[in-house]
C-alpha positions in Angstrom: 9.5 26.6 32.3 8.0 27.8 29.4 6.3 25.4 27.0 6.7 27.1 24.1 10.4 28.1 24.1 12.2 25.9 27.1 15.8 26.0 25.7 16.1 29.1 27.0 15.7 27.7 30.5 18.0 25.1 30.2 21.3 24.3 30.8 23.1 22.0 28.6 26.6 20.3 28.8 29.2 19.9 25.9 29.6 15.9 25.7 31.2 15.9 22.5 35.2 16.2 21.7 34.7 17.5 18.6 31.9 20.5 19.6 33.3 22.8 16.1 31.7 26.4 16.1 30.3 27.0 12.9 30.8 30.2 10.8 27.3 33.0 11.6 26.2 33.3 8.5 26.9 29.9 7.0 26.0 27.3 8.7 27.4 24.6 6.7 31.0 26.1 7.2 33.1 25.2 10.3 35.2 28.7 11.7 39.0 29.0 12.1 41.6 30.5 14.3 43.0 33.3 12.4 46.0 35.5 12.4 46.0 37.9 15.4 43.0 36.3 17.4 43.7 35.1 20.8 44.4 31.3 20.9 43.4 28.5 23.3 46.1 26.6 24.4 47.4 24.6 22.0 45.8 26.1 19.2 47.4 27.7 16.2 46.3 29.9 13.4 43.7 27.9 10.8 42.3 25.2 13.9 39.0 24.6 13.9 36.9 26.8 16.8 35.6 24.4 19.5 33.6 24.3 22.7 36.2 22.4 24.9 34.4 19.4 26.1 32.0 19.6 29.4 31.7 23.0 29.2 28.2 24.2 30.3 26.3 26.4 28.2 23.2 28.5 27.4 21.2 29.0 24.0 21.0 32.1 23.2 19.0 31.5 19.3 18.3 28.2 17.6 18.0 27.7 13.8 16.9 25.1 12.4 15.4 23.9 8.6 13.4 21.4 6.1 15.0 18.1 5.0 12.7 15.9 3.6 9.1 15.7 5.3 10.7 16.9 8.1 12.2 20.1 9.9 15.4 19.3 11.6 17.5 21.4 14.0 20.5 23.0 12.7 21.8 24.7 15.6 22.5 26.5 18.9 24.1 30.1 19.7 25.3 29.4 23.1 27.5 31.0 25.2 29.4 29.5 28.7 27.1 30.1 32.2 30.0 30.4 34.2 31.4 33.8 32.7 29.0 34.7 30.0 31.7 33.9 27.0 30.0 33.8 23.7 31.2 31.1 21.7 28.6 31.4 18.2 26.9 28.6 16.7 27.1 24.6 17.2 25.2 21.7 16.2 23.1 20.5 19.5 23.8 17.2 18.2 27.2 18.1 20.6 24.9 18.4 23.5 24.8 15.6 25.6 20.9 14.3 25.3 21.1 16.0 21.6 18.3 18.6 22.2 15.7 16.2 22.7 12.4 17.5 24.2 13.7 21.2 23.8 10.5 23.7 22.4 11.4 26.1 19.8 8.7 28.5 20.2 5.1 28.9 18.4 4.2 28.4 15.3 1.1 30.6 14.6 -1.3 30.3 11.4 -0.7 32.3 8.4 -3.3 35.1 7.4 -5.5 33.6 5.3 -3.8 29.6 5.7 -6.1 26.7 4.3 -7.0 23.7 4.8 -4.0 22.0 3.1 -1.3 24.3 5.1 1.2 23.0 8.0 -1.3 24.3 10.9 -4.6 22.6 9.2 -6.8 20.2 11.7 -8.8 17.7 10.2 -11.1 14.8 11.9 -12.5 11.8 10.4 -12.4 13.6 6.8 -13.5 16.9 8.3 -11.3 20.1 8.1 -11.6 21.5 11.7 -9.9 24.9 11.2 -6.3 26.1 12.1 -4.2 25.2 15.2 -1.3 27.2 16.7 1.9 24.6 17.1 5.1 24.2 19.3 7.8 23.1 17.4 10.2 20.1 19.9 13.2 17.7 19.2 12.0 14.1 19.3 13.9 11.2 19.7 16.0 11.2 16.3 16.9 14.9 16.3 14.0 15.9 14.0 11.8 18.1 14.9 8.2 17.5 15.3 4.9 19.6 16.6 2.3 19.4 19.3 -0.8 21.5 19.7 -0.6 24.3 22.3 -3.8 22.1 23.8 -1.5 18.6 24.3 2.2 20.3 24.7 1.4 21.1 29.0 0.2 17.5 29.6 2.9 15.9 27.8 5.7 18.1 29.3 3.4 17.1 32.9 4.0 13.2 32.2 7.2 14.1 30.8 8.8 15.5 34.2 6.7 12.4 36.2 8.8 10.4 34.2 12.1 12.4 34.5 11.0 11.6 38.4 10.9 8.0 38.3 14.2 7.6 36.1 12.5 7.3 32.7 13.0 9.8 29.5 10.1 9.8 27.5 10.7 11.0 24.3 8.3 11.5 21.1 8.9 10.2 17.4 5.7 12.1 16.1 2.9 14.4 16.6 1.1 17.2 15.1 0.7 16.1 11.1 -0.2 18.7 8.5 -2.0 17.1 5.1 0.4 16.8 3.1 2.9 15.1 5.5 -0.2 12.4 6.5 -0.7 12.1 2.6 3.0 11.3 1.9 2.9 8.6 5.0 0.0 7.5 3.1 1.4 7.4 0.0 4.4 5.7 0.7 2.4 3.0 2.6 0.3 2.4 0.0 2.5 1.9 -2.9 4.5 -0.7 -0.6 8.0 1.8 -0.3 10.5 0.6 2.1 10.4 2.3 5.4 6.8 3.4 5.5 4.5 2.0 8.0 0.9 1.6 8.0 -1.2 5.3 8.2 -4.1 6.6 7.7 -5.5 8.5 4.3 -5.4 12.0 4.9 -7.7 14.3 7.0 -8.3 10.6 8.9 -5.6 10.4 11.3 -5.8 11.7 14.9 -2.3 12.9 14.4 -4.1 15.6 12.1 -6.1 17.0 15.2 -3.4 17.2 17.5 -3.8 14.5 20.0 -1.9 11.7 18.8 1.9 11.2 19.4 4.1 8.3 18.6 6.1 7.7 21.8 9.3 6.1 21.6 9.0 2.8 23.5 11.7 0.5 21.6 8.8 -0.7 19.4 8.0 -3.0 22.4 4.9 -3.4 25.0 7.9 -4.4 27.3 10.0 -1.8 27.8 11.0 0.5 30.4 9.2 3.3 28.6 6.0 1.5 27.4 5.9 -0.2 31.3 5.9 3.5 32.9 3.1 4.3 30.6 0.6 2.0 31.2 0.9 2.3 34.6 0.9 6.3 34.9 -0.2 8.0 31.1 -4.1 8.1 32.1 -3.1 10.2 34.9 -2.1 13.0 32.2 -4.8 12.3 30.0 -3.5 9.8 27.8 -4.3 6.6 26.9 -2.7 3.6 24.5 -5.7 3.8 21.7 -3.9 1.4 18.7 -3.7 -2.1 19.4 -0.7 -2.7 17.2 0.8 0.0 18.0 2.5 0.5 21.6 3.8 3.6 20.6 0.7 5.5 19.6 -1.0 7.6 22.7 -3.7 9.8 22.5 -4.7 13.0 24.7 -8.1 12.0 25.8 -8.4 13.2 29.2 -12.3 11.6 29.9 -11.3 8.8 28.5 -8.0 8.5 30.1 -10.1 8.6 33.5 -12.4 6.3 33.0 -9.1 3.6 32.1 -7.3 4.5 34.8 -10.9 4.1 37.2 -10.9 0.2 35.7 -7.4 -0.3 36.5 -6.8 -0.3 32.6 -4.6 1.9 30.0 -6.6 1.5 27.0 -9.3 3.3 25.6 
């Protein structure tokens, strides 16, 4: 499958009763049955439009915007595999596994983007230059970014995984500047919610190989236990002591842990 854009190789089933087809062009507005279109069974003029339950589908076109510090997906345009009917818009929250791990395509640097735009590397205080990103669904729906360099491995150790029985999922990656300085910033002034990061241009989040996995916040979980045995195989290794859920893409060093029978770097 493609990296970049793999909802358009996917299949994905209607779990949810209440799958409403939104209105093309708005959004934020549900659609109705009205006078002289043909009606589902049971319907009637002024219902909402649905996706009947278990229906399989494709994505045609995803859109999705900013909320806060971060983008979230909106929706799908899908239409039914079996016979090609094109129902419109939805919100992939109705799809059963909600999206997560779906690629929205590439996110390219602007002409002439600096070193405080979204697709700005930094190291250790150093601005590195720009990076090309692949916008995916984590775990709570939002959408995050990895680095064309750490998207393959991950999706690699991601279908392992899928293998063995296990869904690894992502609660962060890629970080521009200003999303590492609001972290920052709310960690510093002691705001609830915010958990201990880095200053920015200092986190390896801001370089690309960094991801927060989701492991229950736990060094004992199913998740976090398929990891340290199997991670360094894909070139990442556990790097935070703290911090379960951190990995980083560090392939040499991912060898060299899994030679000593270890998972840490």
């Amino acid at each position: 499958m493609s990296d970049q854009e793999n909802f358009r190789e996917r299949i994905y089933l209607v779990a949810d009763p209440d799958a409403r087809i939104r209105v093309t062009g708005d959004l934020q507005k549900y659609a109705r049955y009205q006078a002289g279109e043909p009606l589902p069974p049971g319907a009637t003029v002024g219902d909402y439009k649905r996706i009947p339950k278990g229906t399989r589908v494709r994505v045609n076109e995803i859109a999705y915007g900013q909320s806060g510090s971060h983008s979230h997906i909106v929706f799908a345009r899908v239409a039914d595999k079996s016979n090609a009917t094109e129902y419109g818009w939805t919100s992939s929250r109705n799809f059963q596994g909600k999206f997560r791990n779906t690629t929205l395509g590439l996110i390219t640097p602007k002409p002439g983007a600096g070193r405080y735009s979204d697709t700005a590397a930094w190291r250790r205080g150093d601005y590195l230059g720009q990076v090309s990103l692949v916008p995916i669904v984590d775990e709570t729906h939002r959408v995050e970014t990895l680095t064309e360099k750490t998207v393959g491995p991950y999706f690699e150790m991601v279908d392992a995984a899928d293998r063995d029985g296990v869904e690894i999922t992502i609660n962060s990656g890629f970080r521009s500047y200003p999303a590492q300085k609001f972290l920052y910033q709310g960690y510093v002034s002691g705001q609830p919610g915010f958990n201990l990061a880095a200053r920015p241009g200092y986190s390896n989040h801001q370089n690309g190989i960094a991801l927060d996995i989701e492991v229950a916040g736990s060094d004992d979980s199913p998740e976090y236990l398929w990891l340290a045995e199997n991670a360094t195989a894909f070139g990442f290794v556990r790097t935070v002591k703290k911090e379960p859920w951190h990995w980083e893409y560090r392939p040499d060093e991912a060898r060299k842990a899994r030679e000593a029978g270890q998972h840490s770097a």
